[in-house]
C-alpha positions in Angstrom: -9.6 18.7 -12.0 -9.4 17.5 -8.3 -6.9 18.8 -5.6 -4.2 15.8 -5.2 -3.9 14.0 -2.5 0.0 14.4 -2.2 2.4 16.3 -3.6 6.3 16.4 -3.6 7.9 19.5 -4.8 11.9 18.3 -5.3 11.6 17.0 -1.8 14.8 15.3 -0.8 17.2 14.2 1.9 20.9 14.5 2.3 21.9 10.7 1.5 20.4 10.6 -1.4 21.7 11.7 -4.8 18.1 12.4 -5.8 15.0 14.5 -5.1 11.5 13.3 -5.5 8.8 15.7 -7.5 5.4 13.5 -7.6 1.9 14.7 -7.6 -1.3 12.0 -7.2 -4.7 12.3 -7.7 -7.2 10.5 -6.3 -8.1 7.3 -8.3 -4.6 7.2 -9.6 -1.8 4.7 -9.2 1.8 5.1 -9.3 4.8 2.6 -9.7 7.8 3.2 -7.8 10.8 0.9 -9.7 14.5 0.6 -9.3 17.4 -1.4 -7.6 17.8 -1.8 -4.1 19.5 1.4 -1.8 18.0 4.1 -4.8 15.5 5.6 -2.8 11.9 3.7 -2.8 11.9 3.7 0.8 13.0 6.8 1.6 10.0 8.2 -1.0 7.5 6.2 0.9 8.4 7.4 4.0 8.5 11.2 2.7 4.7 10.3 1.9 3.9 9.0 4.6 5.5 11.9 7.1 7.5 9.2 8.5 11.0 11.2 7.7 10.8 14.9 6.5 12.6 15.9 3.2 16.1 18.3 3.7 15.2 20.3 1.2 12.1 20.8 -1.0 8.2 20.0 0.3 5.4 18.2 0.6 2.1 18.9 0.6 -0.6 16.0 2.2 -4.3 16.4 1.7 -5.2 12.6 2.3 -7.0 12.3 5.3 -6.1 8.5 5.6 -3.4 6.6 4.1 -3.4 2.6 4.5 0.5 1.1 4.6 1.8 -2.3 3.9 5.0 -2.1 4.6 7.5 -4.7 2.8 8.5 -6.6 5.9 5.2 -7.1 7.6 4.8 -7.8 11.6 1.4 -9.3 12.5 0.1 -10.3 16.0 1.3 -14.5 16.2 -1.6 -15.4 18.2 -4.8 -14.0 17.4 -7.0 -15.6 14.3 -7.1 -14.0 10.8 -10.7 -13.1 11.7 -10.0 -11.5 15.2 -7.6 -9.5 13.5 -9.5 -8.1 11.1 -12.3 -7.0 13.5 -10.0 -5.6 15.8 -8.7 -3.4 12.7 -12.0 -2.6 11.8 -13.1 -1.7 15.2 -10.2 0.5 15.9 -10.9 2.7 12.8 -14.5 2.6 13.9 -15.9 0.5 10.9 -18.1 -2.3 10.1 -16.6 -5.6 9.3 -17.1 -7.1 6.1 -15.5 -10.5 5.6 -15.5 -9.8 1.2 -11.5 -9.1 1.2 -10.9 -12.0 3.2 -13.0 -14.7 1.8 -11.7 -13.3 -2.0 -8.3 -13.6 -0.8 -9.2 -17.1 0.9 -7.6 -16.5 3.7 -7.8 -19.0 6.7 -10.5 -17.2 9.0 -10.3 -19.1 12.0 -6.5 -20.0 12.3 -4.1 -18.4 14.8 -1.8 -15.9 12.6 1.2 -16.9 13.7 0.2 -20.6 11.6 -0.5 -19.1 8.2 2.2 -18.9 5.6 3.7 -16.0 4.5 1.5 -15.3 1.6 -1.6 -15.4 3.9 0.2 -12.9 6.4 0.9 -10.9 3.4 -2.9 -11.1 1.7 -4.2 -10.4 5.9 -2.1 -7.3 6.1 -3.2 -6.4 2.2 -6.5 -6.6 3.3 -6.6 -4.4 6.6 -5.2 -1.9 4.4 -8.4 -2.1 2.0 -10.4 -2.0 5.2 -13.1 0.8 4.5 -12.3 3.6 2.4 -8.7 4.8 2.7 -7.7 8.0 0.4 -4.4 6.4 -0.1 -3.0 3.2 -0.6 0.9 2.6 0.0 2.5 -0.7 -0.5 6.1 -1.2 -0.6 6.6 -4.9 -2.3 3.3 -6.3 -2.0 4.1 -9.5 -4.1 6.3 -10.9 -2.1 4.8 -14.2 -1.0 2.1 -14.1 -3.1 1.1 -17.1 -5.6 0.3 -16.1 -9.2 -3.9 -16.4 -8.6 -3.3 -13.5 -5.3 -1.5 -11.6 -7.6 -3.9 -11.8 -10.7 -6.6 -10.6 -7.8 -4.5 -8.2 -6.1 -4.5 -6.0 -9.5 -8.5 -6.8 -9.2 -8.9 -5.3 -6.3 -6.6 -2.5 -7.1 -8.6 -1.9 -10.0 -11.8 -1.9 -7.9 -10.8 0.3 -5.4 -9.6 2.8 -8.3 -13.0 3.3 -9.2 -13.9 4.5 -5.9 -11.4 7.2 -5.8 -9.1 5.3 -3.8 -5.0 5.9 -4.7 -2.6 3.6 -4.8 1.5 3.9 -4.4 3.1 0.9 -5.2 7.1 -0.2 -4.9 8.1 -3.1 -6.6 10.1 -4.6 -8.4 7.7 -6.6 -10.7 5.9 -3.6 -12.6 4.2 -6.5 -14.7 1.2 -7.1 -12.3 -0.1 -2.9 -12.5 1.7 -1.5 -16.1 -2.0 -1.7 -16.5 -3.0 0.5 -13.5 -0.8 2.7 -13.3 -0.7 6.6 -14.3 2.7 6.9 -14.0 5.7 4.3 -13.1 8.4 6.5 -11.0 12.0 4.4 -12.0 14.4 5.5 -9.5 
């Protein structure tokens, strides 16, 4: 059995009526589901050592976590492409233009000129870039046209098989039910 990546032990915080007990494995996915002001943020930012819990733990072993947060910020005026190399760069890996040519993402046009479900796929893909242990996104399918989505899951999928774990909040549990492990309804 492998050591998981992340593990919550009643971990909470003083605003919240609830406390989070989770445990994930690399390879694994889990669904975070529920209305709006229950918690999903709050979890992901426990996981990501954004915000520390009040009471209870947390144990991290993952070495690197990619994050797609819900609301996304991009740089307006740099291409798609000078993006991504500058991402890869940074965490000292070799571009590989395969995410961005699946997703179809305009290459060569100035950020700040793509739609929102192109911002959406470029930020999906930096956080594929090379081999993260841990994949966080927090509503990834916002903006995204029913083909992305179908290859989203694809991808997810994919990276699966290479040991790669995924958290994912949303509110459309349709796309993963497949993937997932376990679905965490708040």
């Amino acid at each position: 059995m492998s050591t998981p990546l992340i593990e919550l032990n009643e971990a909470s915080k003083h605003y919240l009526d609830t406390s989070f007990s989770l445990s994930l494995d690399p390879g694994k996915t889990v669904l975070i589901t529920g209305a709006n002001g229950v918690g999903k943020t709050t979890l992901i930012h426990l996981l990501l050592g954004y915000t520390k819990p009040n009471k209870g733990d947390i144990k991290r072993r993952a070495k690197q976590i990619s994050y797609v947060p819900e609301h996304i910020t991009l740089p307006s005026f740099v291409t798609a492409l000078t993006y991504m190399k500058t991402i890869a760069g940074i965490r000292k890996l070799e571009f590989k233009e395969d995410l961005i040519t699946r997703f179809n993402v305009p290459m060569f046009k100035s950020i700040r000129t793509l739609s929102k479900g192109n911002q959406r796929k470029l930020a999906l893909c930096a956080a594929l870039l090379g081999r993260p242990d841990l994949v966080i996104l927090d509503e990834p399918l916002d903006g995204l046209d029913e083909a992305a989505k179908a290859l989203l899951a694809i991808i997810i999928e994919e990276k699966m098989k290479e040991g790669i774990a995924f958290v994912i909040a949303t509110h459309d549990t349709s796309v993963f039910e497949s993937l997932a492990s376990e679905t965490y309804a708040l």
